[in-house]
Phi, psi and omega in degrees: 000123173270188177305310156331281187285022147323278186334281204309309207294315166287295174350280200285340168307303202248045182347076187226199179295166163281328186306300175319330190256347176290329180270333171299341174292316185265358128342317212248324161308294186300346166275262209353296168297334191281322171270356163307290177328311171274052140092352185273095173293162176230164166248189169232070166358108208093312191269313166137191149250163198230135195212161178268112161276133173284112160276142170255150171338113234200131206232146199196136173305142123238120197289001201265330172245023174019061158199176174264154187227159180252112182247144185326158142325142188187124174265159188240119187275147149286157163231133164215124184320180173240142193300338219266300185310266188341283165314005174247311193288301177332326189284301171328313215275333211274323181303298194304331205272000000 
């Protein structure tokens, strides 16, 4: 599923406009990044949580310039799932087969 039909699938759920839910979407991106930004995670209950990691500085191959390179220091957003999700997808996958 791409963003479009994201978009279309809340519109017809939540009976609102597709515009109305692309801007509560993109409200809801901009808080996000914004408690990202300040160095801090939330979880979202059910879903999981999300948090910033320092990857350090690292050394790494590229074949397109067939050599090794040293790469920067980089923050990274994390995710790690809430035990509630994983276990409602495990049940889904065992239902489906």
């Amino acid at each position: 599923m791409n963003y479009n039909d994201f978009v279309k699938n809340m519109a017809k759920r939540m009976d609102l406009s597709q515009t109305e839910i692309k801007r509560l979407l993109k409200q809801n991106f901009d808080t996000m990044e914004k408690t990202l930004d300040s160095e801090s995670g939330f979880t979202i209950p059910g879903l999981g949580t999300f948090g910033i990691k320092i990857r350090d500085e690292h050394k790494a191959y590229s074949p397109f310039h067939e050599s090794f390179m040293i790469l920067p220091k980089k923050r990274v957003v994390t995710f790690h799932p809430s035990s509630v999700l994983k276990e409602e997808l495990k049940e889904r996958r065992i239902d489906n087969e």
